[in-house]
Every structure is written in structure tokens, then in C-alpha cells.
C-alpha positions as CSV (number, residue, x, y, z in Angstrom):
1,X,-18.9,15.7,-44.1
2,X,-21.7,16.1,-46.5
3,X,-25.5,15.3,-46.4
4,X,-24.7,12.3,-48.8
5,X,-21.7,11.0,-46.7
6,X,-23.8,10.8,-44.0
7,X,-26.9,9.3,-45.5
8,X,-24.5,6.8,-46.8
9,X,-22.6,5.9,-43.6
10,X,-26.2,5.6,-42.0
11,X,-27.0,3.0,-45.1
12,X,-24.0,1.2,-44.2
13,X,-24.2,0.8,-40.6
14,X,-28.1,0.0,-41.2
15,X,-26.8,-2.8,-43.6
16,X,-24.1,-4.4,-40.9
17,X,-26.8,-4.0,-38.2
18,X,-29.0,-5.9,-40.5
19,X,-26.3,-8.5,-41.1
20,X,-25.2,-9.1,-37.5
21,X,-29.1,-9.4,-36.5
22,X,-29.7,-12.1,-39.3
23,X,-26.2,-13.5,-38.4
24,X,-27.7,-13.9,-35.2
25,X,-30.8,-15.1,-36.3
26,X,-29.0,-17.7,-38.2
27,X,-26.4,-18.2,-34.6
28,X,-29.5,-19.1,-32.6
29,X,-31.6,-20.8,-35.4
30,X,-28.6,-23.0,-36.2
31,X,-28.5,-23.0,-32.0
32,X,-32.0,-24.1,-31.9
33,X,-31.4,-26.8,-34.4
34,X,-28.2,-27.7,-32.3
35,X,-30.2,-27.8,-28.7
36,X,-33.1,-29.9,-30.5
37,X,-30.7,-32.0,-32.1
38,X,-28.8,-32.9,-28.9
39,X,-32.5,-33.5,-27.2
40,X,-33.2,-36.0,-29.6
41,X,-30.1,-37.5,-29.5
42,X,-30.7,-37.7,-25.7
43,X,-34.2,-39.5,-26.3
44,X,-32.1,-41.6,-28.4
45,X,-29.7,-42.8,-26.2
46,X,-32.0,-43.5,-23.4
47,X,-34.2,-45.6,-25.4
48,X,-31.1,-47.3,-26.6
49,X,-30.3,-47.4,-22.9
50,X,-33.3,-48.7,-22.1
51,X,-34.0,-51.2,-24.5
52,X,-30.7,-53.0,-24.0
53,X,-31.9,-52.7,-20.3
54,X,-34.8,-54.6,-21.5
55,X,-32.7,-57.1,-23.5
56,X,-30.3,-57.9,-20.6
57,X,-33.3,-58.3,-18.1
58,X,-35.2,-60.8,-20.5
59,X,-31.7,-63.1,-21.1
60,X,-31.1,-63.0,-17.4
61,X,-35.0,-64.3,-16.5
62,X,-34.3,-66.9,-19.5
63,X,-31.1,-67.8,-18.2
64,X,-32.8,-68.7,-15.0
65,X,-35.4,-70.6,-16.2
66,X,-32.6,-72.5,-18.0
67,X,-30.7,-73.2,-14.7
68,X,-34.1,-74.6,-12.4
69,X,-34.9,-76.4,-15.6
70,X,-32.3,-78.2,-16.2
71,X,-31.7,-78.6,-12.1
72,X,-34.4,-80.3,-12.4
73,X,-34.1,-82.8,-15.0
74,X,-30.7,-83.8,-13.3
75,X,-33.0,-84.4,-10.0
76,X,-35.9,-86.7,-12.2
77,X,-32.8,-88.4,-13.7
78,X,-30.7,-89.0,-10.4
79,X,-34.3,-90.5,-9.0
80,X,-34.8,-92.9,-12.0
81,X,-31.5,-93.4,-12.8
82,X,-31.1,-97.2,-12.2
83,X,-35.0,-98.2,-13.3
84,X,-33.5,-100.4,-15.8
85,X,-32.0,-102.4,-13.5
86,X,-35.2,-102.5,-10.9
87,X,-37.1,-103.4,-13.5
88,X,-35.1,-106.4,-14.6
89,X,-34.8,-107.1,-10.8
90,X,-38.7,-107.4,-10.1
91,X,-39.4,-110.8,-11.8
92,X,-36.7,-111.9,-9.5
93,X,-38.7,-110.6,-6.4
94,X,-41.9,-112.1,-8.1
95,X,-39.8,-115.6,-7.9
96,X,-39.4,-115.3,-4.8
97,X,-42.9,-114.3,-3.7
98,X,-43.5,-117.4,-5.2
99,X,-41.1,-119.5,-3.7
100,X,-42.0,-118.4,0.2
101,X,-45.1,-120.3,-0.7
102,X,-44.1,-123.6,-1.4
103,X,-41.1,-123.4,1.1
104,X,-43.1,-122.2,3.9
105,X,-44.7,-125.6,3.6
106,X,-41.7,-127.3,4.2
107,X,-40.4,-128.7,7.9
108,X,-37.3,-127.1,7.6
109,X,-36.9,-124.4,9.8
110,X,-33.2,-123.4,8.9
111,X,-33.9,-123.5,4.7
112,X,-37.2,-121.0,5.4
113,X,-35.1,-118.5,7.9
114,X,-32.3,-118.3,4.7
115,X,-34.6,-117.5,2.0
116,X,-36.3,-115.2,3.9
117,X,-33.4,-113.4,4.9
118,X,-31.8,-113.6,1.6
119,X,-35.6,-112.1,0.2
120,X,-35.8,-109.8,2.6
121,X,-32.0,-108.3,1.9
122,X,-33.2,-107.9,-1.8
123,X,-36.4,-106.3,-1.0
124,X,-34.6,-103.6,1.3
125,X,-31.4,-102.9,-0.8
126,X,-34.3,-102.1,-4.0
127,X,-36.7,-99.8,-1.1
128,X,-32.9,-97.8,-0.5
129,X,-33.0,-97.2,-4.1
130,X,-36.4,-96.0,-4.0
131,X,-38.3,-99.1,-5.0
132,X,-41.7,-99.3,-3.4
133,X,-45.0,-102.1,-3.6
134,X,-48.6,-100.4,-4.9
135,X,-50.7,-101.3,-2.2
136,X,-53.9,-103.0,-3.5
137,X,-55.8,-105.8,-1.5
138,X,-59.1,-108.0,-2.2
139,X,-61.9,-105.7,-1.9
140,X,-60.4,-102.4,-3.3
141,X,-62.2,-100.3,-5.5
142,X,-60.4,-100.7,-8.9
143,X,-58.9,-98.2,-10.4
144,X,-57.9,-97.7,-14.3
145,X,-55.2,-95.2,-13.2
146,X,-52.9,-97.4,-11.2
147,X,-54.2,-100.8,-11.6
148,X,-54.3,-102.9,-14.6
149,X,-57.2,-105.4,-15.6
150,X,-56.4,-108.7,-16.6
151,X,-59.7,-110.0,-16.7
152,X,-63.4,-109.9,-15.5
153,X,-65.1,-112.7,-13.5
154,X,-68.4,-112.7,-11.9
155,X,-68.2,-111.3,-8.5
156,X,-68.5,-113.6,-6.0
157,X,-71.0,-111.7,-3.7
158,X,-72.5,-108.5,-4.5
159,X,-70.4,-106.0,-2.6
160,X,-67.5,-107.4,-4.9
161,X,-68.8,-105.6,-8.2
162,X,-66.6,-103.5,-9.8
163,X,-64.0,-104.2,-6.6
164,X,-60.7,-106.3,-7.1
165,X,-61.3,-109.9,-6.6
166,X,-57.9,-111.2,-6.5
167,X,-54.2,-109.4,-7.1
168,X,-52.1,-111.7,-10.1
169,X,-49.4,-109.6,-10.4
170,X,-47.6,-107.0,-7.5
171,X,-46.9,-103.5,-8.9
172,X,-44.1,-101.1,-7.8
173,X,-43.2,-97.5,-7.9
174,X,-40.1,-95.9,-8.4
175,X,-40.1,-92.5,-6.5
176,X,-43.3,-91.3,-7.6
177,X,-43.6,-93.1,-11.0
178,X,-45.1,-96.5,-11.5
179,X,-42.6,-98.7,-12.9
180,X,-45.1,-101.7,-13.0
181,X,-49.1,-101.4,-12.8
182,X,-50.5,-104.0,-10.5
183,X,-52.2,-106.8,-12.2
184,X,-55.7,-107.5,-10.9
185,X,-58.6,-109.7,-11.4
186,X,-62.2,-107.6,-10.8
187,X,-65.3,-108.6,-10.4
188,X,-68.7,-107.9,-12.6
């Protein structure tokens, strides 16, 4: 082989060593790319991950508050849920408040026992439903948040100022709600 030859076979291999290192370079750069690529698709998948993590977690808690919500409402509307009819009924009870006092002045024992009986049977059958008096006497401190005005007199005696002076009308809750304020007369 001659000086040339040789020279040119070293060329040669020089080129292909050359070519297989930048095909290698190219290999691990394109492998690079590859690695970073799956890394980032990674990241992307766990923030997908996560954010429908997020989503699920945030319509669960709403789904919750959705259930004790409307729990709820059907409890308030099981609790009021014949306050129509109480409230129709309590003019009927105010009747008979009235009536006690001019029977009770009658002689006959037998008519006073019916109606009281009678009274008393409506009064309980409307406390099963929940149906229960505001308590206010002569001498209470009036109050604008359960009792109703009906008008102003001048008090009496001094220790009646500002104090209810006489209860008109009875009121009643219904569970916790006042159906009907009480209607009071205060003093000045």
C-alpha cells in the first residue's frame, strides 16, 4: 500500500469516526430532548392529576353543603308545616278565652266542666303540633321584639312606665317562630 492509500484510508476512518461521534451527539441530544420531554410530560400529568384532584374535592365539599342544606329546609318545613292551619285556629282559641269568662259566671257546673274540656282538648291537640302561648303578664318590661304596641296610656303608678299595663291580644309561637306577636297596652 502506498503513502497516499494510507493517508486516505486514515482520512476515511477520521471521517466515519467523525460521523458516528456526531451521530451520537445527535442520539443523546435527540435523547436529551426525549428525557426532558417525558419530564415535562410528567409535570404535566401530575398537574392534570392534581387539578382534577382539586375539582373532585371542591364538588364533593359542595355536594355536601347541598345535602345538610337542603336537610335542613325539609326540617324548618316539617316544623311549620301546618302554620296555616294554627293560624286560622287561633281566633278560635281567642273565642274561647273569651267565652270561659262569661260562662264561668254561670251556676251550671256541668256546661263549665264541657267547655273546659272541650278548650282544653283544642289547646293540647295545637301544643302536640308545636303550638305554644308568649308569656307576658301586667308589669313586664315591654319589649319591641316580641310584643306588639297597641297603644300608650298613662301609667297608673310610677313603676308602670314603659312596663305593660294590660295584655289585649295572646301571642303564640310555633317551634321557635312567632306566629302571632302579643298585643299589649303600655304605660307612659
Amino acid at each position: 500500500m502506498s503513502k497516499k492509500e494510507n493517508i486516505q484510508q486514515e482520512e476515511k476512518a477520521k471521517e466515519q469516526a467523525q460521523a458516528v461521534e456526531h451521530n451520537e451527539e445527535a442520539n443523546a441530544s435527540a435523547q436529551s430532548e426525549q428525557n426532558q420531554d417525558d419530564v415535562k410530560e410528567e409535570t404535566s400529568v401530575d398537574e392534570l392529576i392534581q387539578a382534577e384532584k382539586d375539582k373532585y374535592l371542591r364538588l364533593f365539599a359542595e355536594f355536601e353543603n347541598y345535602k345538610k342544606r337542603t336537610s335542613k329546609e325539609r326540617i324548618e318545613l316539617f316544623k311549620t308545616a301546618g302554620k296555616d292551619i294554627i293560624v286560622s285556629m287561633l281566633p278560635v282559641i281567642d273565642d274561647f278565652d273569651r267565652a270561659m269568662v262569661e260562662i264561668n259566671k254561670s251556676e251550671d257546673e256541668e256546661l263549665v266542666k264541657g267547655v273546659v274540656l272541650i278548650q282544653d282538648k283544642l289547646v293540647k291537640t295545637l301544643a302536640q303540633k308545636g303550638l305554644t302561648e308568649v308569656e307576658v303578664k301586667q308589669g313586664d318590661v315591654f319589649d319591641a321584639d316580641t310584643q306588639e304596641a297597641i297603644t300608650q296610656i298613662p301609667s297608673p303608678t310610677e313603676d308602670l312606665k314603659g312596663k305593660v299595663i294590660d295584655v289585649i291580644e295572646k301571642g303564640y309561637k310555633l317551634g321557635d317562630t312567632i306566629i302571632r306577636f302579643p298585643k299589649v297596652v303600655i304605660g307612659q
